[in-house]
N, C-alpha and C positions, 0 to 999 in steps of 0.2 A: 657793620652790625656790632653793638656793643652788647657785650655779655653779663647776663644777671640770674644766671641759675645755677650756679656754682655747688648748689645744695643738692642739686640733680647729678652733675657730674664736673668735676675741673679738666679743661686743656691738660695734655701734658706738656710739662715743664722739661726745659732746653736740657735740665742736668739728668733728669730721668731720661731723656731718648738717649741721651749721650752713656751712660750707663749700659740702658739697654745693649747697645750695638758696639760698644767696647766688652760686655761679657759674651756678646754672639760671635761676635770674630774671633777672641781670642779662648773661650772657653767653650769646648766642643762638649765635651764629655758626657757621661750620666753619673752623677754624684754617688750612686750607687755601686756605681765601677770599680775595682780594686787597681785598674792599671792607670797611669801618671794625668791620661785625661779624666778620669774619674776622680782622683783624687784632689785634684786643681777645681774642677766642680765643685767637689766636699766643702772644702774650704774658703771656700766664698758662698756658702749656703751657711758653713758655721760662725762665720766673720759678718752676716746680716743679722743673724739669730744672737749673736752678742751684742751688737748695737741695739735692735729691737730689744732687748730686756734689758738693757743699759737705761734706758729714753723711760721706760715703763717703770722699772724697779724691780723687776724680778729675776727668775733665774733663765737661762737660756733655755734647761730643760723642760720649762714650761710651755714651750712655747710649739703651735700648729702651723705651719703654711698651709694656707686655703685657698679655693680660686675666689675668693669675696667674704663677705659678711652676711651674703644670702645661708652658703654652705657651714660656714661658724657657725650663724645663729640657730637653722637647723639641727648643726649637729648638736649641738648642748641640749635643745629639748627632746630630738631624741636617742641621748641619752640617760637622762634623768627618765623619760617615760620608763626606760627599762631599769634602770635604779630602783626607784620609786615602787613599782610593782602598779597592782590595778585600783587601789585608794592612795596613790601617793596625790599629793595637791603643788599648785607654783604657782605663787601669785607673782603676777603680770601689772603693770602701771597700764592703766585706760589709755595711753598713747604709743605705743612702743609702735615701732614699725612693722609693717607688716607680716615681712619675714620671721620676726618676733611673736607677733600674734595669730597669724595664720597659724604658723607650725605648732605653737600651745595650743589652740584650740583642734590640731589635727589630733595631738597624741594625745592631749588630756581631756576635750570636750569639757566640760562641767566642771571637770576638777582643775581648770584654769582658772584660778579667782583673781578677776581685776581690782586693782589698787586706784581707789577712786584718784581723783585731779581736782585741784583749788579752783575757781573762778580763775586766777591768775597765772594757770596752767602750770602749776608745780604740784610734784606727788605728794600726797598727802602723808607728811612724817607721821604726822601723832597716830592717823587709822593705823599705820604698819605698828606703832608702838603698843596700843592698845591689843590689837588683834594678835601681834607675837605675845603678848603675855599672856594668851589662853590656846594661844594656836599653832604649833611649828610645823610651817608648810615647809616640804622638798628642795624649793628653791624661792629665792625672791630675784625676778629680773625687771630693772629699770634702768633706761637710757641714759645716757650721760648728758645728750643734749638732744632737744628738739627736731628734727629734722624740718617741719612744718614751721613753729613760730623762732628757734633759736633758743628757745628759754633753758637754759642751764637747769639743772635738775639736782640734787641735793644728794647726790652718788655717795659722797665721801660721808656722808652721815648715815645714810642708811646702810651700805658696809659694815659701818662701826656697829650698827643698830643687830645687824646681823651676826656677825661674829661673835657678840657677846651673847647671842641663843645660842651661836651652834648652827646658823641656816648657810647653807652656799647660797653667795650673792653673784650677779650676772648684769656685766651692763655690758649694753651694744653701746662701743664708744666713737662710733664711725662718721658722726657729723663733729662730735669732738676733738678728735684726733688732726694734728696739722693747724690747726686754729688755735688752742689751747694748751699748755704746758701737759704733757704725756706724765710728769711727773705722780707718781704716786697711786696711779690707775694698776700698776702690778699688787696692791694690794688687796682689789678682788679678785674672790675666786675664778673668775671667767670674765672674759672680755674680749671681746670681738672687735675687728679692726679691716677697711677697705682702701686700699691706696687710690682709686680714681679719685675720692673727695678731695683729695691735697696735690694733684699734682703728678701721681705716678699712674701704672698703666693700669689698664682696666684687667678683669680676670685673675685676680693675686690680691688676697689678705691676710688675716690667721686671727689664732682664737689661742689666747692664754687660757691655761687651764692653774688647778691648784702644786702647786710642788710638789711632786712624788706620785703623782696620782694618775690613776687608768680613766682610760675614754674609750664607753663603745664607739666602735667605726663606725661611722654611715658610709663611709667606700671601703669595699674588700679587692684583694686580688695582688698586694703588693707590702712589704715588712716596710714602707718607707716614714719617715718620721714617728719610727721606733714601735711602728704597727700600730700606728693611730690615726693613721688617714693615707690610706693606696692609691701609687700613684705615682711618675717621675712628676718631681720637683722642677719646674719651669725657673732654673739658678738666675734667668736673665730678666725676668719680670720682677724678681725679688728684690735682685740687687737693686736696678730702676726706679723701685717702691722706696726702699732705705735712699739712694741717692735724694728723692723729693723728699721723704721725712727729716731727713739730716740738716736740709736749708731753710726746713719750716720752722724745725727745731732753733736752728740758727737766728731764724728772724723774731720768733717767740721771747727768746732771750734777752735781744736787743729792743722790746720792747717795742716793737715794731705795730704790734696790731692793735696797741691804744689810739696810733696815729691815722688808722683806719675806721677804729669805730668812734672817732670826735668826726672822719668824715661822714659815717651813716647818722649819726645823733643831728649832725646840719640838715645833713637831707630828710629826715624824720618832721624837726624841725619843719621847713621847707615845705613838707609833705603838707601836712595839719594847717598851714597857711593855706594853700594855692587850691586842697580840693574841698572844700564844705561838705560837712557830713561822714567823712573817713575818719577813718581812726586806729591805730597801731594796738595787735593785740601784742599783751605783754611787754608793754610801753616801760614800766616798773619796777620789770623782775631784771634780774642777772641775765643778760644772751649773750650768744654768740657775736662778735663784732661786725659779723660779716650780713647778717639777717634782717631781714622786717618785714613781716608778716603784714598784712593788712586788711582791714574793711572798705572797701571803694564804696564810693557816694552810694545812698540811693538809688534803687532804679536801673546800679552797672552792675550787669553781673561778670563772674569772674572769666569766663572763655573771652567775652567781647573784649576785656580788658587785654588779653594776652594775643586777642589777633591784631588789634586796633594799635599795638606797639610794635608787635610785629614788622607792619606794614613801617613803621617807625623809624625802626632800625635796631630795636631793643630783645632781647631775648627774657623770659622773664616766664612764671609759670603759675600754677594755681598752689592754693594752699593746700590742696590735698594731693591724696597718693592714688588718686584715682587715674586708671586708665582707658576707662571705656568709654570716655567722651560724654558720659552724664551729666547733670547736672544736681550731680549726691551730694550732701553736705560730709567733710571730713569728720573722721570719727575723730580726730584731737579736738577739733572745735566741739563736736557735740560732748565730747568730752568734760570741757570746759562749761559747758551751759550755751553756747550759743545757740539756738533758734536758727532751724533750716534757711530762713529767709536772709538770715546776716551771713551765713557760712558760706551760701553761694558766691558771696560777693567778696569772700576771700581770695588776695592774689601773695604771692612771693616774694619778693628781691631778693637774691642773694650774690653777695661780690664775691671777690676773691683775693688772691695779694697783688694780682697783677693790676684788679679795678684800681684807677683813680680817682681822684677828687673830683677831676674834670667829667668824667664818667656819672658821677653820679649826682653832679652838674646838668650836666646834658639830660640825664631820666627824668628829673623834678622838671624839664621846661619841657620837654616830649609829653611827660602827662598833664602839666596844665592846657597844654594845645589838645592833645588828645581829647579830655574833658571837656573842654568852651565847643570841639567842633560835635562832642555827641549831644551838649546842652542845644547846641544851634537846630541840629537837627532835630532834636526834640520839637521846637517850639515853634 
């Protein structure tokens, strides 16, 4: 079975188990503990927490261990809900992931205002420009990359866009993070971050906040990470997490993941020859290297495409974040403008560092087979 939802969840990598079960054996303790195994704990929670704001740019004390980017994202809106008061507003980008959007529209309903999307699924800078110059909403949160199409999202500009009002900015950068240079992401105010995307273990993330700055709790019952999130500190899933960021980092540097996405750009390629009628959204914009988002021919919709490879040997998923088995068109798409009738027929790819060439070799001739035998049957 060859793997292509990478964007759903990564294997873990050889250096993160190995991490893992070198701080299990040898580090017993509770970090919190004042005797020699507690304190051996301590120090390898603060020797992650300096690496992570090393990679980032910020300070260590900025920094949350969480069990994911579900909990992160949660927690920032609600804290802002309670910030803000009962007219406080946060504009949202039309795509953010669920997590993001669900939880805005729990605590703010109405007073969550979506940031429209281009045709070409990038947020719309100028409405944010326009609208801050008559409007200072409580927060502005947008993704740093797509989770659905890959598309890169223009973080580092609206930031600037922000901080020159005065607004705290917030991006979930968890399809980002381990793909793309971590550099420079310390200079929003919040940012959320999940280690299964890259390679480490699932249940362990965090969430930078601003420098010097309080965070109501969404967990009570413990002073741990300076009374801003209760709870023992899981020291072995952490370390795990930094071991996988350390060698993404690694590989990010040596420029490693241009030579990955000249293999997606073949197979895209590839793509646009072999199925008539498909079509790669966000074919134009900046993405992710790892991503390709797609429209399948006419007439396939997107489940049959993902059983039908299945059967294949290929792993591979819908473009939406849907779980109930419907057949709902994604709100990025509709975001975008796509019409229910194309969005159904959106599917996934996503590689990872371990996909090959040959891998994604092998998917372009599994789907032309796949297609000629559903055309057969058709006809």
């Amino acid at each position: 079975m060859i793997y292509f939802d990478y964007n759903a969840t990564a294997p873990v990598m050889r250096e993160a188990r190995e991490a893992w079960l070198n701080v299990t054996e040898k580090i017993g303790g509770n970090p919190s503990s004042m005797h020699q195994f507690g304190s051996r704990a301590a120090i390898v929670l603060a020797d992650s927490r300096e690496k992570l704001a090393a990679y980032l740019g910020c300070s260590p004390a900025d920094l949350i261990w969480t069990s994911g980017a579900t909990e992160a994202n949660n927690m920032v809106m609600h804290h802002f809900a309670r910030k803000l008061g009962p007219t406080g507003e946060v504009w949202i980008s039309a795509i953010e992931h669920p997590c993001v959007f669900d939880s805005a529209q729990h605590y703010f309903g109405k007073r969550a205002k979506l940031i429209p999307i281009t045709t070409d699924g990038v947020v719309d800078v100028d409405w944010i420009t326009t609208e801050m110059a008559d409007t200072r909403p409580g927060l502005v949160s947008v993704m740093a990359a797509n989770n659905e199409t890959g598309i890169i999202q223009p973080w580092r500009e609206i930031q600037a866009i922000c901080k020159a009002y005065g607004v705290p900015f917030f991006t979930d950068a968890v399809q980002f993070i381990g793909k793309m240079p971590c550099s420079g992401l310390g200079e929003c105010d919040y940012v959320s971050g999940a280690a299964h995307k890259f390679g480490g273990p699932r249940g362990v993330g965090f969430l930078k906040i601003p420098h010097r700055s309080q965070i109501t709790p969404l967990l009570f019952g413990g002073k741990q990470e300076n009374g801003r999130r209760a709870g023992t500190e899981n020291v072995a899933i952490i370390a795990s997490m930094m071991a996988a960021l350390e060698v993404r980092e690694k590989q990010i540097s040596r420029s490693e993941h241009l030579l990955r996405k000249l293999w997606r750009d073949n197979f895209e390629h590839q793509f646009l020859r072999t199925l008539p009628g498909a079509s790669i959204i966000g074919l134009n914009q900046p993405r992710l290297w790892n991503t390709v988002a797609a429209i399948m021919p006419d007439g396939d919709r997107k489940h049959q495409w993902v059983i039908r490879l299945d059967k294949a040997g290929f792993a591979v998923s819908t473009g939406s974040a849907c779980t109930t088995g419907k057949e709902e068109p994604s709100h990025v798409l509709s975001a975008m403008g796509f019409k229910a009738a194309l969005a159904v027929r959106s599917v996934r790819y996503s590689a990872g560092w371990e996909t090959t060439e040959a891998d994604w070799d092998a998917l372009i001739a599994a789907l032309g087979k796949v297609h000629a035998e559903a055309q057969h049957g058709k006809a």
